[in-house]
KOLKE-788929 format. One line per field, with one value per residue: y, z negated, x of N, C-alpha, C in turn; residue number from 1. Coordinates in steps of 0.2 Angstrom, whole numbers, plus 5000, padded with zeros to 4 digits. Layout:
REM KOLKE-788929
n_yy: [Y, ...];
n_zz: [Z, ...];
n_xx: [X, ...];
ca_yy: [Y, ...];
ca_zz: [Z, ...];
ca_xx: [X, ...];
c_yy: [Y, ...];
c_zz: [Z, ...];
c_xx: [X, ...];
i: [NUM, ...];
This chain:
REM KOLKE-788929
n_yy: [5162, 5173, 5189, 5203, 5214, 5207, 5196, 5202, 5210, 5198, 5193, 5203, 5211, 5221, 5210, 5198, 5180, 5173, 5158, 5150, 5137, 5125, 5108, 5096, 5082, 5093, 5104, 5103, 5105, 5120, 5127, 5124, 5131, 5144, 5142, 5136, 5121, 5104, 5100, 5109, 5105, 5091, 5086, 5083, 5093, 5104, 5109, 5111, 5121, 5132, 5133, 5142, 5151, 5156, 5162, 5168, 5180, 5185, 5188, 5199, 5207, 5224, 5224, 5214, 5220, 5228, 5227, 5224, 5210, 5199, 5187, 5172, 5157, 5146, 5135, 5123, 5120, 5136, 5142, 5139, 5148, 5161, 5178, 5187, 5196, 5192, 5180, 5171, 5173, 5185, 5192, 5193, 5198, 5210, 5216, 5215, 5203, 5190, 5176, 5158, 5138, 5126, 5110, 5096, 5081, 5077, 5067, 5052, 5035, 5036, 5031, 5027, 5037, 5050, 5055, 5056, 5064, 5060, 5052, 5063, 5061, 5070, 5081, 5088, 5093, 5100, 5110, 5116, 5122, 5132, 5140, 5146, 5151, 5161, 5160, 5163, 5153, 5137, 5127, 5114, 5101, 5089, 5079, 5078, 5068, 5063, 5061, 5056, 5052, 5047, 5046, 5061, 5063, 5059, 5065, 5079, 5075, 5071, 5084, 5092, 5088, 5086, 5101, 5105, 5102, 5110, 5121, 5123, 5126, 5139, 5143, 5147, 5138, 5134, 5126, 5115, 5108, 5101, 5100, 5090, 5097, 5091, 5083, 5071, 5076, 5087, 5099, 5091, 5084, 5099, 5100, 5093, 5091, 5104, 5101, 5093, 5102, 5110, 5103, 5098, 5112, 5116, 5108, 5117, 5124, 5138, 5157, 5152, 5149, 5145, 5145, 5142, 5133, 5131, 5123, 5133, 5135, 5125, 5128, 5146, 5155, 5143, 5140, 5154, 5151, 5147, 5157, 5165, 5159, 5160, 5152, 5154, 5162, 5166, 5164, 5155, 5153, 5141, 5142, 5129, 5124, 5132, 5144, 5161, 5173, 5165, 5160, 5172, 5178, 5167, 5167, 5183, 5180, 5176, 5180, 5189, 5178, 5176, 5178, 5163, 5158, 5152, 5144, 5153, 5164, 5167, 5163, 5168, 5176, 5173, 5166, 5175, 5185, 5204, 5214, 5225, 5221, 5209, 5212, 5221, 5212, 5204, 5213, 5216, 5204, 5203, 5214, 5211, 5198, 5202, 5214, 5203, 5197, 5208, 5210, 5214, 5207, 5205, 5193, 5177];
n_zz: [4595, 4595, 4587, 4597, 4602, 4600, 4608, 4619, 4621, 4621, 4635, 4643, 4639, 4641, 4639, 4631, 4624, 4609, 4607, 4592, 4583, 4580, 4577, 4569, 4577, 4585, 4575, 4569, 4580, 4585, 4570, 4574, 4584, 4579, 4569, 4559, 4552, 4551, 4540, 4531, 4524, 4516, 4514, 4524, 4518, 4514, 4527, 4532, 4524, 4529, 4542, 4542, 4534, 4545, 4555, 4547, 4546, 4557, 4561, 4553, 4559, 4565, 4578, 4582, 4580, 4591, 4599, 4611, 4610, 4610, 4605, 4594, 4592, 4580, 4570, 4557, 4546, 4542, 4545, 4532, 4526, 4518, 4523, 4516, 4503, 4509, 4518, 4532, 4544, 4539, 4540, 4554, 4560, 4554, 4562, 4573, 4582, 4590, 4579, 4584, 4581, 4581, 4586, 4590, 4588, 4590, 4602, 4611, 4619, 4633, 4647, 4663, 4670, 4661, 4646, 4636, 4622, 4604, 4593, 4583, 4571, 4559, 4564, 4563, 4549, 4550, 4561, 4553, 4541, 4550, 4556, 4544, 4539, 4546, 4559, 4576, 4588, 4592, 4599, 4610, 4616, 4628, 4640, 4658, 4668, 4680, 4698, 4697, 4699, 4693, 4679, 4677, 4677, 4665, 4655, 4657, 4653, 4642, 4636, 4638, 4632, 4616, 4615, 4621, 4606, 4598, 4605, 4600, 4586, 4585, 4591, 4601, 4613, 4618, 4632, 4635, 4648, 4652, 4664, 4664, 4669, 4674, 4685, 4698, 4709, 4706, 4713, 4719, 4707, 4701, 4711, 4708, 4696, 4696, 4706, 4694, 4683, 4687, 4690, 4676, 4671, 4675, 4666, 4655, 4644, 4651, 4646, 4641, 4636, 4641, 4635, 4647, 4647, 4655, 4666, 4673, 4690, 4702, 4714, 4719, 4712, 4713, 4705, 4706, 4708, 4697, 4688, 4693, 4690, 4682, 4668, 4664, 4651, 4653, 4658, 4655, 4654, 4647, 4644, 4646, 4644, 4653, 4652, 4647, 4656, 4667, 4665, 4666, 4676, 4685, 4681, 4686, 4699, 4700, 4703, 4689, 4678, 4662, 4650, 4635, 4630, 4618, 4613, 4623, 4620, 4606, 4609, 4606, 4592, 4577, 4562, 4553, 4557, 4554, 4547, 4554, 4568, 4571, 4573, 4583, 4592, 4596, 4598, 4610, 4617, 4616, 4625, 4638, 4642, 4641, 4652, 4661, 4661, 4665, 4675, 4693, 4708, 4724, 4732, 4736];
n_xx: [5134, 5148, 5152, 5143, 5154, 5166, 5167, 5164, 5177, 5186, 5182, 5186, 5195, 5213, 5225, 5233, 5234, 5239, 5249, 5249, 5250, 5260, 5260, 5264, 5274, 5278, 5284, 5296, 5305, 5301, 5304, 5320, 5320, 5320, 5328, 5329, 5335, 5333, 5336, 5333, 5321, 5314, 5302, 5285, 5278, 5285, 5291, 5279, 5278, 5288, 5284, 5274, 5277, 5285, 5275, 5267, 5275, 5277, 5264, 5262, 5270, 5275, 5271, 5263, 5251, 5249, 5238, 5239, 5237, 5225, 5219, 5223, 5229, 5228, 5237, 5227, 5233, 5236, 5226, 5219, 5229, 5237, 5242, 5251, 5242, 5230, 5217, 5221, 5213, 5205, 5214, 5219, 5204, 5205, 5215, 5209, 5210, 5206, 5203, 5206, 5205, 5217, 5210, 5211, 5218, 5229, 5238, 5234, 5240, 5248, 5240, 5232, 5237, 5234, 5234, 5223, 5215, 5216, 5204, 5191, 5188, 5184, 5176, 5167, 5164, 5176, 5174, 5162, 5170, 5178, 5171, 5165, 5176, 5177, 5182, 5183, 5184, 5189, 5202, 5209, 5219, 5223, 5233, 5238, 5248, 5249, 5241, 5229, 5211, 5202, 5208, 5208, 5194, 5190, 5198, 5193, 5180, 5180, 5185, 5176, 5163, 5165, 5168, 5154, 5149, 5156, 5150, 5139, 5141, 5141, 5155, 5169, 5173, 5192, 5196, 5209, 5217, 5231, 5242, 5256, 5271, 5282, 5275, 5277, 5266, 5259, 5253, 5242, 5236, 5231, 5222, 5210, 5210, 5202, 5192, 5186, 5184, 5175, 5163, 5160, 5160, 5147, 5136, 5136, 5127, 5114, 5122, 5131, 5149, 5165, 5183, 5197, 5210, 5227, 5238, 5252, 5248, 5255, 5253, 5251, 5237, 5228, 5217, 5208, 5190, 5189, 5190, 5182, 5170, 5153, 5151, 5163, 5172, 5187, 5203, 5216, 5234, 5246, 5262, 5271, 5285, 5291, 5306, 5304, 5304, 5303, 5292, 5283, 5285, 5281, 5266, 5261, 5259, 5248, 5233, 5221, 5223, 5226, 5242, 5243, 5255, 5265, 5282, 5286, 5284, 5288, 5302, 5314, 5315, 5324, 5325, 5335, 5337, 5334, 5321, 5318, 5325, 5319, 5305, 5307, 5311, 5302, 5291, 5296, 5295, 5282, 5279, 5281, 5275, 5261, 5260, 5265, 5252, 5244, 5246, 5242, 5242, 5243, 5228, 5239];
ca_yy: [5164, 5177, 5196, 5206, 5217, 5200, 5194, 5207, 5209, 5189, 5192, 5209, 5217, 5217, 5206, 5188, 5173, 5170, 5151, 5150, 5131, 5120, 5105, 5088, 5082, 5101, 5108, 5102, 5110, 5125, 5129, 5123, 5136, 5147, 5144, 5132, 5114, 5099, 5097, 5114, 5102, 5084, 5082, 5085, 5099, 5110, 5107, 5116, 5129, 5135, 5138, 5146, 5157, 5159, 5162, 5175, 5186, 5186, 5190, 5205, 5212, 5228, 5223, 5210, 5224, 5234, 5230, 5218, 5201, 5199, 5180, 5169, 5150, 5144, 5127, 5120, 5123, 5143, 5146, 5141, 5151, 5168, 5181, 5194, 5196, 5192, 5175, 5174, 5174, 5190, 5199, 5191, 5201, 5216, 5217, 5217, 5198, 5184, 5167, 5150, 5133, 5120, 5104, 5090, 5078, 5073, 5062, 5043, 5036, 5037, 5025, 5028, 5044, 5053, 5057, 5060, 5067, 5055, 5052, 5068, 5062, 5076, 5087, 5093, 5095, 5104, 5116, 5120, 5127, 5135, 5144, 5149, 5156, 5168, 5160, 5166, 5147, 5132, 5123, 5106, 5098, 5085, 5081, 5073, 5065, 5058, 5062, 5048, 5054, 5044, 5049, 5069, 5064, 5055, 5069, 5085, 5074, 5073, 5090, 5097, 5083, 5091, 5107, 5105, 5102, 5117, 5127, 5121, 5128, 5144, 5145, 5146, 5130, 5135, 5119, 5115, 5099, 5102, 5095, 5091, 5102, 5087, 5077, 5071, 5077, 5092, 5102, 5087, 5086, 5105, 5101, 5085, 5095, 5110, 5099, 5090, 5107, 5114, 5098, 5100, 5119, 5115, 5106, 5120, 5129, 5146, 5160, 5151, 5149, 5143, 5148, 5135, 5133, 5128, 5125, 5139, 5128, 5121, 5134, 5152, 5159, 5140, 5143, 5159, 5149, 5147, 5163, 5169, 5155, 5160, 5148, 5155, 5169, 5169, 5158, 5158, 5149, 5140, 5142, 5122, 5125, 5137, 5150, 5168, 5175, 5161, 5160, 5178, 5177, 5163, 5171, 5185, 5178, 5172, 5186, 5185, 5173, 5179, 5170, 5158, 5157, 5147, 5145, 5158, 5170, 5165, 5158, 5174, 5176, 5171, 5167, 5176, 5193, 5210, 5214, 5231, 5219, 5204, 5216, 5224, 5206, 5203, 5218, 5216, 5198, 5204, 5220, 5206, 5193, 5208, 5214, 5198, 5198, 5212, 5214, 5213, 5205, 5201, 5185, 5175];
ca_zz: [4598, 4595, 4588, 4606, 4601, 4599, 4615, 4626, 4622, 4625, 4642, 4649, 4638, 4644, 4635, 4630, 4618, 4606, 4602, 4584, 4582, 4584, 4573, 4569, 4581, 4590, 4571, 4569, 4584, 4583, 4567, 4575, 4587, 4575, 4566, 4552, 4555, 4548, 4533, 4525, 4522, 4514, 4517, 4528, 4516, 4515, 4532, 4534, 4522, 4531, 4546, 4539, 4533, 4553, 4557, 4545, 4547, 4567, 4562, 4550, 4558, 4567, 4585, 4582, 4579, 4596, 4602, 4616, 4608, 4609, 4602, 4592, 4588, 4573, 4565, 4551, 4537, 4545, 4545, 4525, 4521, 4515, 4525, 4510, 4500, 4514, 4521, 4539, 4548, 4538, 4544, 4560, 4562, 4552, 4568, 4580, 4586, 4589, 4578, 4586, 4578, 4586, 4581, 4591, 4580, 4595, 4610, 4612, 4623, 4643, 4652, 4667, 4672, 4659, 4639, 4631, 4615, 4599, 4592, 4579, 4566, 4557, 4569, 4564, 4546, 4552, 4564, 4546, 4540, 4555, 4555, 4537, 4538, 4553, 4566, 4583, 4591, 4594, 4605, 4609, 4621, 4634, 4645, 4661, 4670, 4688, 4703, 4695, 4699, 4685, 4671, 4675, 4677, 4658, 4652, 4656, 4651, 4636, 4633, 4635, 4626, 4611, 4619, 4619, 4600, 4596, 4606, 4595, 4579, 4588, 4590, 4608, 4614, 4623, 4634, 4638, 4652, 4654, 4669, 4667, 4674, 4679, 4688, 4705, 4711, 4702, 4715, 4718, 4700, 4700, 4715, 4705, 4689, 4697, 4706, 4688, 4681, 4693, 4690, 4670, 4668, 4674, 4660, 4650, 4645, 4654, 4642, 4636, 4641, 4637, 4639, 4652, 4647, 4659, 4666, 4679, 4695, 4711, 4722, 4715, 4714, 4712, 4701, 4708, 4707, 4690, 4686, 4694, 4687, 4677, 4663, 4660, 4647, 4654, 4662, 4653, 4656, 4645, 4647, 4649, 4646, 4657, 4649, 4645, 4662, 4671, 4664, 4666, 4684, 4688, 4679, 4690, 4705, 4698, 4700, 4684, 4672, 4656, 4645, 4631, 4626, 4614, 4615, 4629, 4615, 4600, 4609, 4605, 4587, 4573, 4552, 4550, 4558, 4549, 4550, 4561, 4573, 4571, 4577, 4590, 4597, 4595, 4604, 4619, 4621, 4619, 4630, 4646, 4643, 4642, 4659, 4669, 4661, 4667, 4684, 4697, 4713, 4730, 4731, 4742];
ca_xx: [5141, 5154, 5147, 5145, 5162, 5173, 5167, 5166, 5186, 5189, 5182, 5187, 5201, 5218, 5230, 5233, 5232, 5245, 5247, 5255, 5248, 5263, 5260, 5264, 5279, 5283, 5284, 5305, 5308, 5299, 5310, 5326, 5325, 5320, 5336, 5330, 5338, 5328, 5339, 5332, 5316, 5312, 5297, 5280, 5274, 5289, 5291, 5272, 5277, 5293, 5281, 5269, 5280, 5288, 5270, 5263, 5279, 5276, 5257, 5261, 5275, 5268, 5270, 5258, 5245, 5250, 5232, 5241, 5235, 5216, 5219, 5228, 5229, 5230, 5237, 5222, 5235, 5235, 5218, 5218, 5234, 5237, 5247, 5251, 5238, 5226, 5219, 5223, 5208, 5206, 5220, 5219, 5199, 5207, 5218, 5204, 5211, 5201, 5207, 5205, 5209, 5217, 5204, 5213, 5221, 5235, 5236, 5234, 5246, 5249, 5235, 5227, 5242, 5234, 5233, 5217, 5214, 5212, 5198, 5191, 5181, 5180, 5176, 5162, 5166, 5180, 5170, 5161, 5175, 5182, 5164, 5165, 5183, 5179, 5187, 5182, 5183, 5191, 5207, 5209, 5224, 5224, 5240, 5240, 5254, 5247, 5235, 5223, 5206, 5198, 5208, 5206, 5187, 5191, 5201, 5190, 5172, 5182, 5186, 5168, 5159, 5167, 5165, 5146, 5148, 5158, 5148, 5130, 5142, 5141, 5161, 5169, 5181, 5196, 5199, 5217, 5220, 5240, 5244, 5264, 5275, 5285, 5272, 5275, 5261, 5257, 5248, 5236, 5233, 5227, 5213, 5206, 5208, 5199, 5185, 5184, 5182, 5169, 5156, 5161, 5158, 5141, 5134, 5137, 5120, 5116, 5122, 5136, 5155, 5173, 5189, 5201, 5221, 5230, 5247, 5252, 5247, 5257, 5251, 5247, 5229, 5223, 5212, 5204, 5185, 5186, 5192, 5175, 5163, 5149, 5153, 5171, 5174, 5193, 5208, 5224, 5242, 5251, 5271, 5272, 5291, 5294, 5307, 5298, 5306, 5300, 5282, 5278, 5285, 5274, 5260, 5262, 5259, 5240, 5227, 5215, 5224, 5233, 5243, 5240, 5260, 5269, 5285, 5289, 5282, 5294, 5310, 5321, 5317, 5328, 5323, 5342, 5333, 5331, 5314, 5318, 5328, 5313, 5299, 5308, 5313, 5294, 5289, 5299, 5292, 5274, 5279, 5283, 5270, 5259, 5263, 5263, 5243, 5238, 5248, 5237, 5245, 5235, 5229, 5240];
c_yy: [5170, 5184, 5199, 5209, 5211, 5196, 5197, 5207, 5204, 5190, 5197, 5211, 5215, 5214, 5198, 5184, 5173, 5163, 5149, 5144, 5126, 5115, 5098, 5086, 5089, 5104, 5109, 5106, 5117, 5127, 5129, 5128, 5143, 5149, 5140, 5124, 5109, 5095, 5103, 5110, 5096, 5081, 5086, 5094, 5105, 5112, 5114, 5124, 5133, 5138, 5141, 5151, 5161, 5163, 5168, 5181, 5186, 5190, 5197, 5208, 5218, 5227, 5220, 5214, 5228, 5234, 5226, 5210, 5201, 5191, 5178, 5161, 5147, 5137, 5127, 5122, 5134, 5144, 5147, 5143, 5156, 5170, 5188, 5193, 5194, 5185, 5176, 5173, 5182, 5194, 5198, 5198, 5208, 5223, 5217, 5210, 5193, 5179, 5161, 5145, 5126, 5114, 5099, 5087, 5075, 5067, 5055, 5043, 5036, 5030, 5031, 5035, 5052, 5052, 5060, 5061, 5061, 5057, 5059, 5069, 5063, 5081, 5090, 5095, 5102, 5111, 5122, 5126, 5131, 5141, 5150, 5154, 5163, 5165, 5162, 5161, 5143, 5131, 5118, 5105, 5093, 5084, 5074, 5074, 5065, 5062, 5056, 5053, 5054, 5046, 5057, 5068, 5062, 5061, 5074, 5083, 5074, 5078, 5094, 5091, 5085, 5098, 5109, 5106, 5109, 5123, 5128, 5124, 5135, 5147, 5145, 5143, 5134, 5126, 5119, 5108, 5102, 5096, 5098, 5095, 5099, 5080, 5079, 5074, 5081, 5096, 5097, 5086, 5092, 5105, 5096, 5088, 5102, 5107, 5094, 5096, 5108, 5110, 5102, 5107, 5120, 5113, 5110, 5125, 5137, 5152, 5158, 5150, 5148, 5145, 5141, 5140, 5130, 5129, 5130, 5132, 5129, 5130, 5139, 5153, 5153, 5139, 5149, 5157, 5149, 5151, 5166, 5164, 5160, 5159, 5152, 5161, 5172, 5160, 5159, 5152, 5148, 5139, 5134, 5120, 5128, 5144, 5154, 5171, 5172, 5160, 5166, 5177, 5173, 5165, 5179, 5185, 5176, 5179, 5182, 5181, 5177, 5172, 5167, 5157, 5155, 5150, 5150, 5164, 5172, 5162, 5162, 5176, 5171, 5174, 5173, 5184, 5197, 5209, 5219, 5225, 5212, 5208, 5219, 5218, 5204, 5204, 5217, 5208, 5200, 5208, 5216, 5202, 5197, 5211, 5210, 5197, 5199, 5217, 5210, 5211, 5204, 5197, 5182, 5168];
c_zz: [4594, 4595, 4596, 4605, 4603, 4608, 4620, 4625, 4624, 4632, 4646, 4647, 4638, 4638, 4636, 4623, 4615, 4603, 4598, 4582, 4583, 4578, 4573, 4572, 4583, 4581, 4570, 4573, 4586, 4579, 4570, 4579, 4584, 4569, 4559, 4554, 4548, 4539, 4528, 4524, 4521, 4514, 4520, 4524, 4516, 4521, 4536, 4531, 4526, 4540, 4547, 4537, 4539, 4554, 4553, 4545, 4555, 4566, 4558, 4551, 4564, 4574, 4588, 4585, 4584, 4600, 4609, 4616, 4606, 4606, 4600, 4591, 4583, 4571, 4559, 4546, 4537, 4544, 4537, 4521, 4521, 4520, 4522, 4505, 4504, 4516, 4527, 4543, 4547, 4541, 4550, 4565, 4559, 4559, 4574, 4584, 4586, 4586, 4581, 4584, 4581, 4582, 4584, 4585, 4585, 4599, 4609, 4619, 4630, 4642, 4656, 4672, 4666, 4650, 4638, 4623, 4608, 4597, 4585, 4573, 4560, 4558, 4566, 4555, 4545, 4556, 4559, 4545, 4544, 4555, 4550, 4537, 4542, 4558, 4572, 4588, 4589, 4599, 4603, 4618, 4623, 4639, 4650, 4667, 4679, 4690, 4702, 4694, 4692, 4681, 4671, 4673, 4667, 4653, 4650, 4652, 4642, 4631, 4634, 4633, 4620, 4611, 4618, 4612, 4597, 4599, 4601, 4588, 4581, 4586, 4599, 4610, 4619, 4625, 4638, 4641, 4654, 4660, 4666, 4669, 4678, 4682, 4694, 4708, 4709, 4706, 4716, 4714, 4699, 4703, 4711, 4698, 4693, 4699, 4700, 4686, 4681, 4689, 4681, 4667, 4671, 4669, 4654, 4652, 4646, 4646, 4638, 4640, 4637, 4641, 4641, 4650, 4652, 4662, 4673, 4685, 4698, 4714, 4717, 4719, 4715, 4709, 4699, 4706, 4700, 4685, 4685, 4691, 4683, 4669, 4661, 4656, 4650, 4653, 4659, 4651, 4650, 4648, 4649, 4647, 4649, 4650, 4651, 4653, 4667, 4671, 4666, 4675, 4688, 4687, 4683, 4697, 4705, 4698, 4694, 4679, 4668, 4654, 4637, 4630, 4618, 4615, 4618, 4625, 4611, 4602, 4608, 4597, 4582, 4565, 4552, 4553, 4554, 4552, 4555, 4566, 4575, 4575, 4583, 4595, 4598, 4600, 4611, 4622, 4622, 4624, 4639, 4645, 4643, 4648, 4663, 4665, 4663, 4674, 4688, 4706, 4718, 4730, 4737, 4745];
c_xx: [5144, 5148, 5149, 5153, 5166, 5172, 5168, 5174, 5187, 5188, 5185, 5191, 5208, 5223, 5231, 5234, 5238, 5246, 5252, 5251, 5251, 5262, 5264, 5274, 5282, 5285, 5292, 5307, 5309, 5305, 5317, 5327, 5324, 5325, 5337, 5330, 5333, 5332, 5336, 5326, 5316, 5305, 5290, 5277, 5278, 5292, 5287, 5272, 5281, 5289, 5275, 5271, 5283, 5281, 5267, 5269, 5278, 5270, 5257, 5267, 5270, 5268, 5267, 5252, 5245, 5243, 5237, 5237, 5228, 5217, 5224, 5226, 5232, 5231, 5230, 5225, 5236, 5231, 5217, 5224, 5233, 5243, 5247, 5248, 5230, 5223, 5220, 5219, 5208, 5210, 5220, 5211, 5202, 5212, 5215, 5207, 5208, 5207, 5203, 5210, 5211, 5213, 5207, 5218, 5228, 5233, 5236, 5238, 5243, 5241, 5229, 5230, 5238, 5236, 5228, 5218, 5213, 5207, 5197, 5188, 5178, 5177, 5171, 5162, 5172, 5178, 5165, 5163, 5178, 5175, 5165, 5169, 5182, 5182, 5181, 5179, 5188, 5197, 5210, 5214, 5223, 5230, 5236, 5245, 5254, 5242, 5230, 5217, 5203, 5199, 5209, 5200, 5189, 5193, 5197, 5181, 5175, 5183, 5178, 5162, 5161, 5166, 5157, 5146, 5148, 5154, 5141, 5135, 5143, 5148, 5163, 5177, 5186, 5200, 5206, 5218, 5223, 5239, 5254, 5266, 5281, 5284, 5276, 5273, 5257, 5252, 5240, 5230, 5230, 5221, 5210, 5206, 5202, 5193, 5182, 5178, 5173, 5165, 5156, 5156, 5148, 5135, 5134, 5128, 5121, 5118, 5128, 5142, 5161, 5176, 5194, 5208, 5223, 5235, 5246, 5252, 5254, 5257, 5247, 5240, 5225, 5215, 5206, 5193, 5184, 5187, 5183, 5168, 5160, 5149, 5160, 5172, 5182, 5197, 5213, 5228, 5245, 5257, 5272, 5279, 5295, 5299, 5302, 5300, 5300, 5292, 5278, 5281, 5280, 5266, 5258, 5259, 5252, 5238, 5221, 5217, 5228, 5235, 5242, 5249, 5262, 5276, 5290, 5289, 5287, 5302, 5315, 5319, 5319, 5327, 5329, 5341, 5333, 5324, 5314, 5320, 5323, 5308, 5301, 5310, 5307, 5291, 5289, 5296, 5286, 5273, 5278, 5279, 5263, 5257, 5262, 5255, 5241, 5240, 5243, 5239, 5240, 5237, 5232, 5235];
i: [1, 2, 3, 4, 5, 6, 7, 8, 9, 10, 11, 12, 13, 14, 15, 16, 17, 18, 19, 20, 21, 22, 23, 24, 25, 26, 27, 28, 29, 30, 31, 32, 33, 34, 35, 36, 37, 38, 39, 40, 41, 42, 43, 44, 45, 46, 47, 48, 49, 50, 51, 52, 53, 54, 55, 56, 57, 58, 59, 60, 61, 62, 63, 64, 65, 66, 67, 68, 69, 70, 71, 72, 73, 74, 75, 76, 77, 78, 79, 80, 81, 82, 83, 84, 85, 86, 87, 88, 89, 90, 91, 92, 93, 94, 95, 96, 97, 98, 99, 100, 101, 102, 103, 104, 105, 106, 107, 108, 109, 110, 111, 112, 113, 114, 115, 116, 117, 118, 119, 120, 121, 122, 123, 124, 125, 126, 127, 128, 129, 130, 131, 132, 133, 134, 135, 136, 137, 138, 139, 140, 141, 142, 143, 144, 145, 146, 147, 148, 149, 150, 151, 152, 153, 154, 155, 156, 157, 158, 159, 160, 161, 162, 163, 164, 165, 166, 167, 168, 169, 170, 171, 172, 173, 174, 175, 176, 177, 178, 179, 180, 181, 182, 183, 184, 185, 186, 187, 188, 189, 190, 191, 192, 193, 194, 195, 196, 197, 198, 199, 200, 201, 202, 203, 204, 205, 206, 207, 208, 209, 210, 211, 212, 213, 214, 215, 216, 217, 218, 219, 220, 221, 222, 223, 224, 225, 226, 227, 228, 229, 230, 231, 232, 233, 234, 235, 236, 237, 238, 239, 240, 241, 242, 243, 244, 245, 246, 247, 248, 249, 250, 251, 252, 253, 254, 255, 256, 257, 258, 259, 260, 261, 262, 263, 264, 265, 266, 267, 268, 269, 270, 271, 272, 273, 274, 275, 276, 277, 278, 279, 280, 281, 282, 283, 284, 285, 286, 287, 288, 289, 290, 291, 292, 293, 294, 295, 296, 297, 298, 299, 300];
């Protein structure tokens, strides 16, 4: 596992995750709101350079380094780039941040009200390398849609069967089963995702632990149990699509969980930024996503 220093912080010091891992399909958009339109690239690689370039200016600008952000996640081509003269694991540990890399390779489609993961079958060459570089751990996505018993049971056996792997490379998984934010049925989906969980987090050998992504529930303070399991290193909320207001508000309202933001993180900065005017728009996101982390509400 994790040297004592790196974990102790993942599990008790306050702040939250930054996920800087948008690949594939989310990568266009990403830029777009960033301010670069899909005609400044022709194809998939300068695509990958233009947000890697997004990605290492966020990561060396100084408000990254405020001692707020105990983690980040990383795209695959991320972990093997340079930020400066640096690779980015490196500067990521020089920053006292944990890196994790996302290792799913994207969804396979709806059946059964969920999306499971495709198949990974590099995974464990890929864990190699994630080892070797310094990374910290691992994050892997799942979406489901529906209150379908079966396919959370499908989804979450999923996410720690891989889980178990990653943990034998002595790296630590953050498991992410997104419920929608525009199921029907969303709160339902959070008990049937939570007594998924519950059985799940069990099969994890004593002395070892993962960290749960998950969408801000239905009903706040859902996830209180799994806050306090054994097995969990730490709970933390992706934005889902929630504007930054909206996310940290919700977030708020959740004793115990920080965030894991995306989007809600970066949606106010612009390529077309000075760098004073970039870092202080930076700031002020991590200064409020920061805050609903480590506000401490009673539990309703």
């Amino acid at each position: 596992m994790l040297d004592p220093h790196m974990m102790e912080k993942i599990e008790n010091a306050p702040g939250f995750i930054a996920a800087l891992d948008q690949s594939g399909g989310s990568t266009p958009r990403a830029l777009e709101v960033y301010g670069i339109g899909r005609e400044a690239y022709s194809d998939e690689n300068e695509m990958f350079a233009l947000i890697h370039q997004m990605r290492t200016r966020i990561m060396m600008s100084p408000s990254f380094a405020s001692g707020k952000i105990i983690g980040a996640i990383l795209f695959e081509k991320t972990m093997t780039g340079m930020a400066g003269d640096k690779p980015v694991p490196l500067l990521l540990r020089d920053l006292d941040i944990a890196a994790f890399l996302k290792v799913d390779q994207g969804l396979e489609k709806r059946a059964d009200g969920v999306q499971l993961m495709k198949p990974v079958p590099t995974l464990g060459g890929l864990l190699e390398r994630a080892s070797a570089s310094g990374m910290a751990g691992t994050k892997m996505r799942s979406l489901i849609h529906a209150a379908s018993r079966s396919g959370i049971e499908a989804v979450v056996r999923q996410q720690f069967d891989h889980a178990r792997r990653i943990l034998d490379h002595g790296l630590l998984p953050i498991i992410e089963p997104e419920v929608h934010l525009g199921s029907s049925d969303r709160e339902l989906c959070d008990l049937l995702l939570v007594d998924e969980l519950h059985a799940q987090l069990e099969t994890i050998p004593s002395g070892q632990k993962v960290i749960l992504k998950l969408s801000l529930p239905a009903r706040p303070n859902s996830y209180a149990a799994l806050i306090d399991h054994p097995r969990t290193a730490r709970v933390a909320a992706l934005s889902g699509g929630y504007s930054r207001d909206a996310a940290c508000a919700e977030l708020a309202r959740n004793q115990g969980m920080i965030a894991s933001f995306s989007r809600a993180l970066l949606q106010d900065l612009r390529c077309s930024m000075s760098d004073a005017e970039f870092d202080s728009t930076l700031a002020r996101a991590i200064d409020e996503i920061y805050a609903a982390s480590t506000r401490k509400p009673e539990v309703v």
